[in-house]
C-alpha positions, 0 to 999 in steps of 0.5 A: 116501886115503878117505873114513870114513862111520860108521852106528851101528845104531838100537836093536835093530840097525836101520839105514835102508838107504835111506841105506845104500844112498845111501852106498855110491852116492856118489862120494867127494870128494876121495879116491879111496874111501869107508870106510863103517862100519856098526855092530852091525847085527842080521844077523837083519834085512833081510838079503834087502835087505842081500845085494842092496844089498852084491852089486854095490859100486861099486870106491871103495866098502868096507862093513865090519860091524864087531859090538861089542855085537851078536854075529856070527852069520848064520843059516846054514840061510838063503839069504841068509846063506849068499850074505853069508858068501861076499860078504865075509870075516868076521875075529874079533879075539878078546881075548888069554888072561888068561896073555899079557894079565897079563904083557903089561900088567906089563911095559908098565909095567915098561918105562914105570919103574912097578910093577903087581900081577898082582892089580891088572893082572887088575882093569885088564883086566877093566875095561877088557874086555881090548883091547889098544888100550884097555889101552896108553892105559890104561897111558899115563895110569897111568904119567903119574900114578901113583907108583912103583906102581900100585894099584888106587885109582890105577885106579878114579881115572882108568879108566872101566870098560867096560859089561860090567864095570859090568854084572858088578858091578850083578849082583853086586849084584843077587845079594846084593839090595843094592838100593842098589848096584844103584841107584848102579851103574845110575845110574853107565851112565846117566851113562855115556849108554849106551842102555837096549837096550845095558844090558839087552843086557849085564844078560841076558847077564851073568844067563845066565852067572850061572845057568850058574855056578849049574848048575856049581856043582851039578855040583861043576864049578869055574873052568875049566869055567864059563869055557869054557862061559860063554865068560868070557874074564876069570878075575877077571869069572868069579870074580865071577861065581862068588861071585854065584852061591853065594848064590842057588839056580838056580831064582832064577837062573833066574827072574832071567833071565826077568825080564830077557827080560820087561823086553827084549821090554817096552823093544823094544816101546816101553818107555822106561827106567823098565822098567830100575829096575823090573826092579831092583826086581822083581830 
């Protein structure tokens, strides 16, 4: 048995440390350890601190970083990011190839008396991101209330996509400057109560891959290379992409993206949401 602490980063990766550090010095009640979580902390922050608070834990106590939206990458040139790594064990759950996933979800529903398209399961793994431990819910609640097949209206009915996938689609409207379903789709996150910095978070890093399929296409370079170098792991978000990126030229793909950095740097500096629906309409 132990004891489960959970600390959600503060906007761009901050986290009190003082209360960290207060955490993993208490005894826990009634259990023999303390799980505590901290979550999507910026490892470019504070890691002096962080190396010297996690080097001399107590035996009931495990820290684990778990990184959701912020990626995991110590800068190894540093001192204390070399002393992190050999500190703990970093492990990567990485999101299975779309040539297992679509199978894995057709028979899953196979097993449960329904049908899928391989169409309709490839747009159920792109918005849901592609984990399985979201999709096996996914399925289940399909299945209860679905007919013999599922569709994709049955999906967009009952799943709630992920922020990545609303992200991709209010690109795709960005590229086509249908500012209208840029607008319902922002309202949608909003509604969705995730944060601004979490938004245009995923909108840059969605531009970027939206210049890079850009820059392939000039090169005449197709699907396989644009996921590759893009690191898209869905065949249906990267052909999205794809398509975004036909209509516009790579010096608008390029200004896109600095305009969202603009908005960025303006949101961390104390901007509030407004910077968001003023980038939409900059955009």
């Amino acid at each position: 048995m132990f004891n489960r602490k959970k600390f959600p980063a503060e906007p761009g990766g901050r986290i009190d440390l003082g209360e960290l550090s207060d955490a993993i010095d208490t005894l826990p009640a009634f259990a023999e350890k303390t799980l505590i979580e901290v979550w999507d902390f910026d490892f470019g922050r504070n890691l002096d601190e962080l190396v010297k608070l996690v080097s001399d834990l107590p035996e009931y106590t495990c820290v684990l970083f778990v990184c959701d939206t912020v990626e995991f990458k110590p800068d190894r040139r540093q001192k204390a990011a070399t002393g992190l790594l050999k500190l703990a064990r970093a492990v990567e759950f990485s999101v299975q190839e779309q040539s297992r996933l679509i199978p894995w979800i057709c028979k899953h529903f196979e097993s449960r008396g329904k049908k899928i398209s391989n169409g309709d399961a490839e747009y159920l793994a792109f918005i849901t991101g592609g984990a399985m431990t979201a999709l096996i819910g996914e399925i289940e609640k399909l299945a209860a209330y679905a007919p013999a097949a599922v569709t994709r209206r049955e999906i967009d009915a009952l799943v709630a996509p992920v922020l990545e996938a609303e992200v991709y689609t209010l690109t795709d409207a960005v590229a086509r400057r249908d500012i209208k379903s840029a607008g319902q789709v922002y309202a949608k996150l909003v509604a969705m109560r995730e944060s601004p910095h979490k938004i245009i978070s995923a909108l840059s890093r969605s531009l970027r891959q939206l210049l890079l399929a850009r820059q392939l296409l000039d090169e005449r370079r197709g699907l396989e290379d644009f996921m590759r170098a893009g690191n898209v792991k869905s065949e249906y978000g990267a052909k999205k992409l794809i398509s975004a990126a036909r209509g516009r030229s790579a010096g608008e793909c390029r200004r896109a993206l600095l305009m969202c950095c603009d908005a960025a740097f303006a949101l961390n500096s104390g901007g509030g949401e407004e910077q968001i629906t003023q980038l939409l309409l900059r955009l």
